[in-house]
N, C-alpha and C positions, 0 to 999 in steps of 0.2 A: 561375626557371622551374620550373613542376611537371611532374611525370613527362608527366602527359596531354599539355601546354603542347609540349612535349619528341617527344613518338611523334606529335603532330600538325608538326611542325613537319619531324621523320625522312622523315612520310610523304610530304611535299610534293617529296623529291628521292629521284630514282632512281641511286641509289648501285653502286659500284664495289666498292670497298673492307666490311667487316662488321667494323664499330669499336663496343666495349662501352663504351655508354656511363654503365655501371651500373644500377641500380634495375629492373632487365630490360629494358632498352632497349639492344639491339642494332640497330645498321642493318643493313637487308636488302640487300647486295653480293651480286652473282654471283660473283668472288671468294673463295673458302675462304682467308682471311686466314690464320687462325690455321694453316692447314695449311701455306700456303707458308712460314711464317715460320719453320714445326719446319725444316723444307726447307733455308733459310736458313744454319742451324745457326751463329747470330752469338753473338760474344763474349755471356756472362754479362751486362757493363759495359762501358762507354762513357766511364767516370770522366774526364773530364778531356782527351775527345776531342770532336775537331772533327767536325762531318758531314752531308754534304751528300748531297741526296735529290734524283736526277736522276729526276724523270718520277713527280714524287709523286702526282696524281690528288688522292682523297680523302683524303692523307697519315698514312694506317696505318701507315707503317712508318716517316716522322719520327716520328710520335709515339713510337711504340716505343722510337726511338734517346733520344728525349728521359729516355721514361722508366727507359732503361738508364743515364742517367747524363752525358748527354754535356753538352759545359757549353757545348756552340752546336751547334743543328741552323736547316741552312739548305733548306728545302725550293722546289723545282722543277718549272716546268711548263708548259708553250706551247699545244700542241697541245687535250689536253683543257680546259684553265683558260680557251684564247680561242674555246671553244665549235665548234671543228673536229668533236668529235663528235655527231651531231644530237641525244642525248638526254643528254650529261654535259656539265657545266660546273666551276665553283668552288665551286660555294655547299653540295655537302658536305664541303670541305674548311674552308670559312669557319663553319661551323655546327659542325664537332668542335671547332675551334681554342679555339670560345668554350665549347664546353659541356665543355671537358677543362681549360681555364684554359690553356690552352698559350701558352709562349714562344716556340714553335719561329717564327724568321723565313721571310718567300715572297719569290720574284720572280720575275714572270711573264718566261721568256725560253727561246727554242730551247735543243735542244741543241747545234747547229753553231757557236750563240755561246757558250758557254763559254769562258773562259780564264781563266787570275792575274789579266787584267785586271777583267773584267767581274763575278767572285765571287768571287776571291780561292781561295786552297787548302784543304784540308781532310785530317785526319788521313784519315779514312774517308768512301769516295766508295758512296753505292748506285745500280744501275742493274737495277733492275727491272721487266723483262718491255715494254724499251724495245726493243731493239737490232733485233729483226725488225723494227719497225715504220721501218728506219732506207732510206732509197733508198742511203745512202751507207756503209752501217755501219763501215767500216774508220775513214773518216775521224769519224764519231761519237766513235769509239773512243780516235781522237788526242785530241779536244777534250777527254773524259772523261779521260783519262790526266794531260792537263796539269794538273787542278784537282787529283790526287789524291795529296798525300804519298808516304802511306804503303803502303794500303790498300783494296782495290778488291772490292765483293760484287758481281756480276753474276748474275743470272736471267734467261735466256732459253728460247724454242722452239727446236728445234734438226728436222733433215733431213738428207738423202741418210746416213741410218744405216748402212746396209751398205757403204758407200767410211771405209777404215784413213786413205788422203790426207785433206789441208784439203781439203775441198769447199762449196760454196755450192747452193741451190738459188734461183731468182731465181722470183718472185710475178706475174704479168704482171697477173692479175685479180685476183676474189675466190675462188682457188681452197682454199683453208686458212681452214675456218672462215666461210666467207661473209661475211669481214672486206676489203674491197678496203685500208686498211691495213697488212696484212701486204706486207712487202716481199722479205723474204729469209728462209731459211733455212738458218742454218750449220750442219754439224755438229761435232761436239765436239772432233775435232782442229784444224778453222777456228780456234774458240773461242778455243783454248789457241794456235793457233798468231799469232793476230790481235792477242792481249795483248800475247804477248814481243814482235811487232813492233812496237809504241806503247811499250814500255819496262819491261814488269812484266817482273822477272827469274826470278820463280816461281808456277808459277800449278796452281793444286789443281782438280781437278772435287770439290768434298764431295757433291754431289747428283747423282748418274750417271744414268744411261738404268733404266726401268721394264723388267719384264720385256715379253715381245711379246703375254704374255696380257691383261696391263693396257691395252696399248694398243689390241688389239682389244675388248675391255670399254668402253673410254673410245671407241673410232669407231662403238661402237654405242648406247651412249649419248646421243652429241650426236648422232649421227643419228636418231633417236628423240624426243630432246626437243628438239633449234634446228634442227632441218633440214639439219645440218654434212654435207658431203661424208666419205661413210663409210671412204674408202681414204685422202684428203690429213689424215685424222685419227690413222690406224691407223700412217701413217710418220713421223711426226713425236710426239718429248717434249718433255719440259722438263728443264736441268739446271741447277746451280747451281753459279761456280767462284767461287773466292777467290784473288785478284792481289794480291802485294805488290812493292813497289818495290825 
């Protein structure tokens, strides 16, 4: 396939994910890929690790794990892949797989079905920028918990910032983001306290809360450019914890 061949074919799906596909062909993601990934803060290597990618989308970040080393990435995905969202599907996850040469394996399946049975386990489990989007998060969290050995990277939205307690916020509409998707919002002692209840016995926030200027910079920004609700922006981040068994 030639480059042109390649940026006609980018153009044809409206992507998620901003995966380099070399020769200057990036896909255009609403996603800051590479940023979340600094975010992330994930091992170096993957040498000789298993791992599995809950809620891959355009699978950015299998790949990644691929290209870290791992000697099996199993990537995951129900909701966008069975065209739940009106304008994402599969087919830019189907169009890197081939244009990166990838190995990494798919199966399309909820998260609620997760188990040893259904995928089997995995040294290292990702769940990225799922868990709001969960009606039932706690229990998401079991089902995640069960596949996952060792190792658990989590990224979520997070709410109610000024409660020290677990707290939740519950989503009734589209009020965060003009996403009616959005379901919940935990905040960050939820997080942590939600892990050790499904059985991680330590669990790190590595990507904490922005300062309050950032997040007034970011509620007026997307209120500016998507229309976002300028305060359900201003009270809510994003943080990043790592669970181990």
């Amino acid at each position: 396939m030639t480059p042109e061949e390649l940026k006609s074919q980018v153009a044809r799906i409206k992507w998620h994910h901003s995966i380099d596909f070399g020769n200057g062909v990036v896909t255009p993601g609403q996603d800051n890929s590479a940023r979340k990934l600094m975010r992330l803060k994930l091992p170096e290597s993957f040498a000789g690790k298993t791992v599995l990618d809950v809620g891959a989308w355009d699978g950015f970040f299998s790949f990644e794990a691929e290209r870290r080393g791992a000697s099996r990435v199993l990537a995951t995905d129900s909701f966008v892949w069975r065209g739940a969202v009106d304008w994402a599907d599969k087919s830019g996850f189907d169009l890197s797989k081939r244009v990166l040469r990838s190995r990494v394996e798919e199966k399309e399946i909820d998260v609620l079905e997760l188990s040893p049975e259904t995928v089997g386990t995995f040294d290292v489990v990702f769940f990225l920028g799922v868990l709001y989007h969960m009606k039932h998060p706690l229990l998401a969290l079991e089902h995640v918990a069960s596949v996952a050995r060792d190792f658990l990277v989590l990224e979520t939205a997070v709410d109610m910032l000024s409660h020290k307690r677990p707290a939740m916020a519950f989503y009734v509409d589209d009020e965060v983001g003009r996403d009616p998707t959005n379901w919940c919002g935990p905040n960050p002692a939820a997080v942590v306290g939600m892990l050790k209840a499904v059985g991680f016995k330590r669990v790190e926030i590595v990507s904490g809360l922005r300062s309050p200027w950032f997040r007034l910079a970011k509620g007026a920004y997307y209120w500016r450019k998507h229309g976002h609700q300028f305060w359900s922006t201003v009270r809510t981040d994003r943080i990043v914890a790592h669970a181990w068994k």
